[in-house]
C-alpha positions in Angstrom: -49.0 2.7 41.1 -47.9 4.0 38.0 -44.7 2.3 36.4 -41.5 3.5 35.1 -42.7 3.3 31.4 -45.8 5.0 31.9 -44.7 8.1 34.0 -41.9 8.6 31.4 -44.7 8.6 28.6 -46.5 11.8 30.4 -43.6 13.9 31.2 -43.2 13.6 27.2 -46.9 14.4 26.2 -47.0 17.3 29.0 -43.2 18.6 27.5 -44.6 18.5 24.2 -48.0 20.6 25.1 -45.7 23.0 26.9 -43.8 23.1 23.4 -47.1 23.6 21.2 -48.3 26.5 23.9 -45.4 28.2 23.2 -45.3 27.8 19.7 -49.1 29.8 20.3 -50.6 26.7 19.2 -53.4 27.0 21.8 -55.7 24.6 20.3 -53.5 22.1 20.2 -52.2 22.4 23.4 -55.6 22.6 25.2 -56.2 18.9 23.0 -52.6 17.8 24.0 -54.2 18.9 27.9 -57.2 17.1 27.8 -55.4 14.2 26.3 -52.9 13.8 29.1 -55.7 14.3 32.2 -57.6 11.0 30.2 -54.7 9.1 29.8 -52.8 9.8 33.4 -56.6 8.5 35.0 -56.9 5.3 33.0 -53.5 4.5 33.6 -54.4 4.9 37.7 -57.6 2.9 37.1 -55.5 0.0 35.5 -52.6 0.2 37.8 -55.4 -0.2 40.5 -57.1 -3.4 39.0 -54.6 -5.5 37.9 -51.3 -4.9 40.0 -49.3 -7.9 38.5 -49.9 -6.9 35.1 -47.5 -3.6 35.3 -44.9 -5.8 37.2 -44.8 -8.2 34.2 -44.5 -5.7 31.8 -42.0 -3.3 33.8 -38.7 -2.8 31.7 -35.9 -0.1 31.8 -37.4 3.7 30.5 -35.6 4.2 27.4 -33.0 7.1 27.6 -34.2 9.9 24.9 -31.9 12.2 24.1 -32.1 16.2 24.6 -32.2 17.5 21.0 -29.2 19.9 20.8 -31.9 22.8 19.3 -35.5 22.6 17.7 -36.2 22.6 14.6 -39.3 24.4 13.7 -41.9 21.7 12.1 -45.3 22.5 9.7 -47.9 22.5 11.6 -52.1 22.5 10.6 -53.3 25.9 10.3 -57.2 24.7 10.9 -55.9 23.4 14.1 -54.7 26.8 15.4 -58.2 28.3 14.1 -56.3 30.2 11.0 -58.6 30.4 8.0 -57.0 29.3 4.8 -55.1 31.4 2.3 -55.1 34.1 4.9 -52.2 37.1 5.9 -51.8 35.4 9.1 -51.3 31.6 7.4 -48.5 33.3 5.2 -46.7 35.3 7.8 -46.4 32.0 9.8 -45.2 29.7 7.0 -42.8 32.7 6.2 -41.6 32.7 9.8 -41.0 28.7 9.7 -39.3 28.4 6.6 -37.1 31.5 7.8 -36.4 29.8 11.3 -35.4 26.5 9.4 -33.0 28.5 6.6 -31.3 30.5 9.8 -30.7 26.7 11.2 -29.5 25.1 8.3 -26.6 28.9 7.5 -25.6 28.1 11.4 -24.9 24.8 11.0 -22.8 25.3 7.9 -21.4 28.7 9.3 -17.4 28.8 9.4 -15.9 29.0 12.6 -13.2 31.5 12.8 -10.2 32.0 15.0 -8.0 29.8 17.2 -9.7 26.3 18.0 -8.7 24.1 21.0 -8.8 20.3 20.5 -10.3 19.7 23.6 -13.1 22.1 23.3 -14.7 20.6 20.1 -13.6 16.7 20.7 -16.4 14.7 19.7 -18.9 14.0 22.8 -18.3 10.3 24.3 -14.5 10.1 23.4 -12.1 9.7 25.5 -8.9 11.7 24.4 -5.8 12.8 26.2 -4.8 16.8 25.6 -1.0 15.5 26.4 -1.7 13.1 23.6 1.5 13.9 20.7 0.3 12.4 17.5 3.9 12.4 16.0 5.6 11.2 19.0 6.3 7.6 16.8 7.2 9.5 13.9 11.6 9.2 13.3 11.5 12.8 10.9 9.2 15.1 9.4 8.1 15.0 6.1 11.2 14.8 3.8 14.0 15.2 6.4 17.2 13.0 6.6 16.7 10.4 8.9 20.6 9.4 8.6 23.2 12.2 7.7 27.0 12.7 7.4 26.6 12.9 11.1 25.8 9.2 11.4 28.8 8.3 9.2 31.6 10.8 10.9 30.1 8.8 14.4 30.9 5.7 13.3 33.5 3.8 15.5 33.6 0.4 13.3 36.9 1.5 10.6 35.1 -1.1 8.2 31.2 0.0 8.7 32.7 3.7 8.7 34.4 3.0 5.3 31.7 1.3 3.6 29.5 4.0 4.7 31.5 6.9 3.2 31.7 5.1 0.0 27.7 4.4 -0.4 26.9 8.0 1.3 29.4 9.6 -1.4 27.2 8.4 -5.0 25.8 11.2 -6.4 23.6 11.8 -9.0 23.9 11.6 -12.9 26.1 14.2 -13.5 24.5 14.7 -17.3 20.7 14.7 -16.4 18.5 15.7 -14.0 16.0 13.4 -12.7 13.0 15.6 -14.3 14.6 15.1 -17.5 15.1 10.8 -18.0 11.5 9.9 -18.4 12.2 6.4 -18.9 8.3 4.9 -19.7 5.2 7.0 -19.8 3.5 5.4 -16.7 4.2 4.3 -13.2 7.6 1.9 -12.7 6.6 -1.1 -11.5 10.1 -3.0 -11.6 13.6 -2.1 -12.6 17.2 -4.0 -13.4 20.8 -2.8 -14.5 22.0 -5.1 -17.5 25.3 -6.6 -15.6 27.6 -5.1 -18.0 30.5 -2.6 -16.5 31.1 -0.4 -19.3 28.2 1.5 -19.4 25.4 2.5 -17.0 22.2 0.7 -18.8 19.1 0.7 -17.0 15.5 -1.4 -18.1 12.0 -0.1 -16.5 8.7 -1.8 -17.0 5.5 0.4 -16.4 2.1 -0.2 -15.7 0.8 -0.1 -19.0 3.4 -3.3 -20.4 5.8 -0.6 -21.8 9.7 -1.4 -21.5 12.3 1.9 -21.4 15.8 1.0 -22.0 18.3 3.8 -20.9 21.6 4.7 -21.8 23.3 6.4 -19.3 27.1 6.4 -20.7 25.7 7.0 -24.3 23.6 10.4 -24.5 22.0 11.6 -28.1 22.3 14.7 -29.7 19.4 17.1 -29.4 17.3 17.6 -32.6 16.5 20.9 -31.5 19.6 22.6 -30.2 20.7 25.8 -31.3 24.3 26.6 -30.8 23.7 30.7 -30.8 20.8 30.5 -28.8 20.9 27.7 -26.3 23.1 26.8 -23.6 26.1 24.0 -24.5 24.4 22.2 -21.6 21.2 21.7 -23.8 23.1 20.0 -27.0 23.0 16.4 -25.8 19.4 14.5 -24.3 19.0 11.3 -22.2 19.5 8.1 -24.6 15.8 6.3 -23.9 14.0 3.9 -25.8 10.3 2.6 -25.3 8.6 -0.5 -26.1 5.2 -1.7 -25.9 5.4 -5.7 -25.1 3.2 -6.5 -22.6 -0.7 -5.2 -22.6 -0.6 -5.0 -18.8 1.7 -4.0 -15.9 5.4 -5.8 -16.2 5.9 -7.1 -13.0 9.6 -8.3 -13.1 12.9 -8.2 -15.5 15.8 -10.6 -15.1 18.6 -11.2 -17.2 19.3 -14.6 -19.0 22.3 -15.6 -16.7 23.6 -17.7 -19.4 24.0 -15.1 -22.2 23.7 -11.2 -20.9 22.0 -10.6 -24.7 18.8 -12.0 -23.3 16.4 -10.1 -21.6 13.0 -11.5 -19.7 9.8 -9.9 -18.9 6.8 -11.3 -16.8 3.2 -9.3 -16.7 0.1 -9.2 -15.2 -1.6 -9.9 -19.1 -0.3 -13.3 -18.0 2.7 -13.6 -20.8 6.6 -14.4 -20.4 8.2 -12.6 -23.4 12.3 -12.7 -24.7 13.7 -10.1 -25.8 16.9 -10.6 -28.0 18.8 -7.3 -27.0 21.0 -8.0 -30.4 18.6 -9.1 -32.9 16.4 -6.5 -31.6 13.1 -9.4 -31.4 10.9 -10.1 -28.4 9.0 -13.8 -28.5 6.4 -15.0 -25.8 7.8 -17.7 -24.1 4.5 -18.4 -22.6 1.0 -17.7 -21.9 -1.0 -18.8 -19.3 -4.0 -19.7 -21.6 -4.4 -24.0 -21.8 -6.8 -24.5 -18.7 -5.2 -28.0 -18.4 -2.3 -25.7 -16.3 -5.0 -24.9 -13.6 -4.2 -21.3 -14.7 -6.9 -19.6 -16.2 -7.1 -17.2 -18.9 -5.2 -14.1 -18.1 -3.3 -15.3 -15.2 -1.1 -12.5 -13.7 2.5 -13.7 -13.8 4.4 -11.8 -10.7 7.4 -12.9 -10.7 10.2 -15.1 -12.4 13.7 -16.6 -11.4 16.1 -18.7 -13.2 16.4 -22.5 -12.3 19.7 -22.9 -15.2 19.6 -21.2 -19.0 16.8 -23.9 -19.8 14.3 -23.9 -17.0 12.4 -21.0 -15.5 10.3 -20.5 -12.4 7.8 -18.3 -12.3 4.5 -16.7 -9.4 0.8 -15.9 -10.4 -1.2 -13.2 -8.6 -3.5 -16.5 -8.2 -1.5 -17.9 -5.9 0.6 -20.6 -8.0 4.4 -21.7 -8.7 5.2 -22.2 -12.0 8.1 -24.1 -13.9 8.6 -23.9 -17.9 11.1 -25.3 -19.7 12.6 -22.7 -22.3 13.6 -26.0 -24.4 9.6 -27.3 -24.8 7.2 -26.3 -26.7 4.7 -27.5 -24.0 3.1 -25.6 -21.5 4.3 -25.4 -17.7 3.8 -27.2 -14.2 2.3 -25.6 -11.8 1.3 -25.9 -8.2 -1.3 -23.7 -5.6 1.2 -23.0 -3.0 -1.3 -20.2 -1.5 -4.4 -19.7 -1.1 -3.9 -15.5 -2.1 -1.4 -14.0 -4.4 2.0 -14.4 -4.3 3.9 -10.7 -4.5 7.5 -11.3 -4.2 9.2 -14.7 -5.7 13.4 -15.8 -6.0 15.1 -18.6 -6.0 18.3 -19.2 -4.2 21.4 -18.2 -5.7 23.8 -20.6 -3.9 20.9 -23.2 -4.1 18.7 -22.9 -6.7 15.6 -25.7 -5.9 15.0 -23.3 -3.0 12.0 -20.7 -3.8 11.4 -18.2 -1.6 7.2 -16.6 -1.7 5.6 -13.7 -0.3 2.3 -13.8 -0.2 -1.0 -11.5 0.7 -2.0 -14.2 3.3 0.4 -12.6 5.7 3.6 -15.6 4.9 6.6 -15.9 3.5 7.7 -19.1 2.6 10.6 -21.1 1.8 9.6 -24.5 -1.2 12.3 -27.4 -1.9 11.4 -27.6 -5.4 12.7 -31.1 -5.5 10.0 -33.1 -4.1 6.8 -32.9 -4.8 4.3 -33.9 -2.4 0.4 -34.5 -2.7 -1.2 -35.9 -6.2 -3.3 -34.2 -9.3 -4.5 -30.5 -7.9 -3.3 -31.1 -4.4 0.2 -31.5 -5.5 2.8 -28.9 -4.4 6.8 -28.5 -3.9 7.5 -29.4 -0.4 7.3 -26.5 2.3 10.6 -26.6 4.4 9.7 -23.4 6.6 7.1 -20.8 6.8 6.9 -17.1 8.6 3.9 -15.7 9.3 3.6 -11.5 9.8 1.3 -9.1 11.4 0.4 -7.9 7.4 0.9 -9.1 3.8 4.4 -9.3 2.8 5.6 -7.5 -0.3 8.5 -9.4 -1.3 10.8 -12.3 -0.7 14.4 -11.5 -2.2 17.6 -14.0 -1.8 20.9 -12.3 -0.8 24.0 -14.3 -2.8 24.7 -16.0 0.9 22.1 -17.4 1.6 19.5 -14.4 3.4 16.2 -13.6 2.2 15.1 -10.1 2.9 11.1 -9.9 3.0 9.4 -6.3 3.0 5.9 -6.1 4.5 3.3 -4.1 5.4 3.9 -4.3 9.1 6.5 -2.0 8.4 9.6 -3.9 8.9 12.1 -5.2 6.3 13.1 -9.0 8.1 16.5 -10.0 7.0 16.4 -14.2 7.8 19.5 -16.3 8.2 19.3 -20.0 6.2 23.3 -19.8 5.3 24.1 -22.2 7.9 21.4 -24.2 8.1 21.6 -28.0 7.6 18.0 -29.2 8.0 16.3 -28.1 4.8 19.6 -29.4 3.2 18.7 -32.7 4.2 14.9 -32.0 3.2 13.5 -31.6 6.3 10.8 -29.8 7.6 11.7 -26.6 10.1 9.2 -25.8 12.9 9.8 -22.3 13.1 11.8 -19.6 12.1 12.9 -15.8 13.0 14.1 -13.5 11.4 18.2 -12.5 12.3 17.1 -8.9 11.6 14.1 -7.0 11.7 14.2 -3.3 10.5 11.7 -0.7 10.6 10.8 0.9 8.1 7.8 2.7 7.0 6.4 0.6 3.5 3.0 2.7 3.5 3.1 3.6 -0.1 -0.6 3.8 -0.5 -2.5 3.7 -4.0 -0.3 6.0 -5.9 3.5 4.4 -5.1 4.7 1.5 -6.5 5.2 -1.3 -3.3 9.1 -1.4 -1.6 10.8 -4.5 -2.4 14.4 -4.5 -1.0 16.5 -5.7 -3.6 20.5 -7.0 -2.9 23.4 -6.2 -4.4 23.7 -9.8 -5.9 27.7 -9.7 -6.1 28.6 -7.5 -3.5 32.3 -6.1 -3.2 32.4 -6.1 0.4 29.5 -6.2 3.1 26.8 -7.9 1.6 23.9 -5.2 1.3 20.6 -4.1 0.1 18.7 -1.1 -1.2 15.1 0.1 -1.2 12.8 3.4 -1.7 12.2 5.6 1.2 8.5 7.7 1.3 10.7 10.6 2.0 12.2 10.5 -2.0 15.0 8.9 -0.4 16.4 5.3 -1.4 18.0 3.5 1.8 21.0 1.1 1.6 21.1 -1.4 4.7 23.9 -4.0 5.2 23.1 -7.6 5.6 23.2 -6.8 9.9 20.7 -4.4 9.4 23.4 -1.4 10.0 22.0 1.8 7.6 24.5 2.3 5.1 23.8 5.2 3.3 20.6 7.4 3.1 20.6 8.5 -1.0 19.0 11.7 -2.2 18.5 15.5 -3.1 17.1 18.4 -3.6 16.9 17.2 -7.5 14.5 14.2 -6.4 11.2 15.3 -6.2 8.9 12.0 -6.4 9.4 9.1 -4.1 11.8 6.6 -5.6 10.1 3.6 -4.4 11.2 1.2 -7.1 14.9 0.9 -6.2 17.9 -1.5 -7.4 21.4 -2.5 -7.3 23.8 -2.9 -10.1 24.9 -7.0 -9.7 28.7 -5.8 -9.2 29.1 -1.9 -9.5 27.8 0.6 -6.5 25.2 1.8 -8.4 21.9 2.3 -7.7 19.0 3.1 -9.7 15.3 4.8 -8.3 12.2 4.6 -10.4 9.1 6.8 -10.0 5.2 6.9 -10.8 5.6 9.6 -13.0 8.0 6.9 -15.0 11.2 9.0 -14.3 14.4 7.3 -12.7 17.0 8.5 -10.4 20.7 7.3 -10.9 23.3 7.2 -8.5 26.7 6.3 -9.4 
């Protein structure tokens, strides 16, 4: 008795001879014939002998698949009996090589007209037809996902209020967007100087350059012609740019002690001071001395001030840093995870608390007044960590105590520690979640600069937040997660990803990747 294995390798040597005879490969065929009578009888003759042999080797017949068409193959002329070099040898090497060229054109042939999905879905995959692939998606492409609708709907008299205010900013009146090209590259991070009198604006780029803009103070245009050009044309944004860093600037913060100094961390490793009055920027410090743990280079992500003396600062390594301003010595610093840290602040209201956002997927909250562990193991004390689907972006403090984290989970978590009394005290909490959690889609992909929500630091009113929108919209969100405003226009035509408050006024600034900001006021 013939086995499984065996009858399945016969019906393939007789397809094949039924192949070759049609292909008028007679000779071969006959040979593929003779071949299969020999083989079929010495496979009865074994099966007859030794009947416990084809048991043991018995296994499943392997499943060939059907080619979907044949493709023609070269075959041995002195095997069909056709004499070298001959008319016959060249018509049928003419006639293969034609049949494979009409194969390949089909298979890279166009196909025209109307296509339905369920006709050309892959083989093997399962797929609904009622399937919507935007059913999860809020708006198309661009469209208002909160309108004047929303506000005139409002039944709170306060929430209604604070939403006609934020939805009425408009746009620099002066400029348009296109025209405030701030810094020749992508924005990475933005800040308003807190003074009232006049809008002014500071962008870092990718590159380490810093724009300064002038907003209240435009400049005369070198090249206006009063007979030819419009009135319109006679005045040009007020922008200067600086080249302090050799790599991305990551944050900008004001000195909170004296508004005339201005901070900037990088990725070329570098805190610098710049003396907005004596017009002089100094490097505060360096991550070079391999006795910090840092090594050469370090990225420095982030920076937050402790008082006017002491700084704290976040690597892309993965490390908190603190630096006396008053020392000519290098800094402390600590591991606190094992990836890098993207978003870093310190508590307003109380200041030894650091907040971190890291790629491992946490955010974390650091009592930076107790140390725990010894030499490299040694590391602020943790008082409560979060852990999300995805990385989180950014870790923000509100004035009252919130910190707003943006991930890439999409959501934007809004967490509660103004009434807490156990880190107070030091201690250690189990768990925490967040008061609010908001989605929001933070997919900026390679070319966008990542959403941070940033607060209004001194809010007059609801305490409240802003951050980009990946429909070139920024969003404004109140402390309950309530949307507040939705800002925009047909003016803004790049995604303002890189969004900020003003510390007091209700302004609001948007940077771009083509280095070009968006001011509301």
């Amino acid at each position: 008795m013939e086995n499984d294995y065996e009858r399945q390798r016969l019906e393939n040597i007789e397809k094949n001879r039924k192949l070759l005879q049609e292909l008028e490969l007679t000779s071969a065929a006959n040979a593929f014939r003779a071949a299969s009578e020999q083989k079929k009888a010495a496979a009865s003759s074994s099966t007859a002998k030794t009947p416990s042999s084809s048991k043991k080797r018995s296994r499943p017949a392997p499943v060939k698949k059907e080619p979907d068409e044949f493709t023609p193959r070269r075959t041995s002329s002195r095997i069909r009996g056709i004499a070298a070099d001959s008319e016959i040898a060249k018509r049928k090497a003419d006639e293969h090589e034609a049949a494979v060229k009409e194969i390949e054109r089909a298979k890279r042939q166009r196909v025209a007209g109307e296509l339905d999905l369920s006709d050309i879905v892959t083989p093997g995959k399962e797929w609904d037809r009622t399937t919507n692939f935007l059913s999860d998606v809020k708006g198309e492409r661009y469209q208002r996902t909160f309108t004047d609708d929303d506000v005139s709907k409002t039944t709170d008299a306060d929430l209604k209020a604070m939403r006609e205010k934020m939805m009425g900013l408009r746009l620099h009146e002066k400029f348009e967007p296109v025209d405030i090209k701030i810094v020749p590259e992508r924005i990475y991070c933005m800040a308003f100087h807190p003074v009232t009198s006049k809008q002014l604006v500071f962008a870092g780029d990718k590159v380490g350059n810093l724009g300064i803009f002038d907003a209240s103070n435009p400049l005369p245009n070198p090249d206006y012609n009063a007979d030819e050009d419009d009135e319109a044309l006679s005045e040009i944004p007020n922008v200067s740019t600086f080249k302090l860093h050799a790599r991305s600037i990551a944050t900008i913060s004001i000195d909170p002690a004296s508004a005339e100094s201005l901070y900037t961390t990088s990725y070329d490793g570098s805190i610098r001071k710049l003396d907005l009055t004596a017009n002089k920027s100094d490097e505060v410090f360096a991550a070079e001395d391999k006795k910090e743990s840092l090594h050469n280079d370090a990225a420095i992500s982030g920076l937050d001030f402790f008082d006017s003396n002491i700084i704290y600062f976040s690597t892309l390594t993965g490390y908190i840093g603190r630096k006396d301003l008053r020392e000519k010595a290098g800094a402390t610093v600590w591991e606190c995870h094992e990836k890098k840290i993207g978003g870093f602040t310190l508590s307003p209201r109380n200041p030894y608390l650091a907040a971190t956002a890291s790629l491992d997927r946490t955010m974390k909250i650091w009592d930076l007044r107790k140390i725990v562990g010894r030499g490299e193991n040694a590391k602020p004390h943790m008082v409560v960590e979060h852990e999300s689907r995805l990385s989180v972006s950014s870790a923000i403090w509100s004035s009252n105590g919130k910190v707003a984290t943006t991930g890439y989970d999409d959501t934007v978590k809004v967490f509660d520690f103004s009434d807490s009394k156990k880190w107070k005290e030091g201690k250690t909490l189990e768990s925490i979640d967040p008061a609010v959690t908001i989605r929001h889609n933070n997919q900026t992909g390679r070319w966008v600069t990542i959403l941070r929500a940033q607060w209004q630091q001194s809010p007059t009113g609801l305490q409240k937040f802003c951050i980009g929108n990946m429909n070139r919209f920024v969003d404004i969100y109140s402390e309950s997660g309530e949307q507040l405003a939705q800002l925009g226009g047909d003016l803004v035509t790049a995604v303002p990803a890189v969004a900020q408050f003003h510390p007091t006024q209700d302004w609001i600034v948007g940077g771009t990747a083509s280095g070009k900001v968006c001011l509301w006021v």
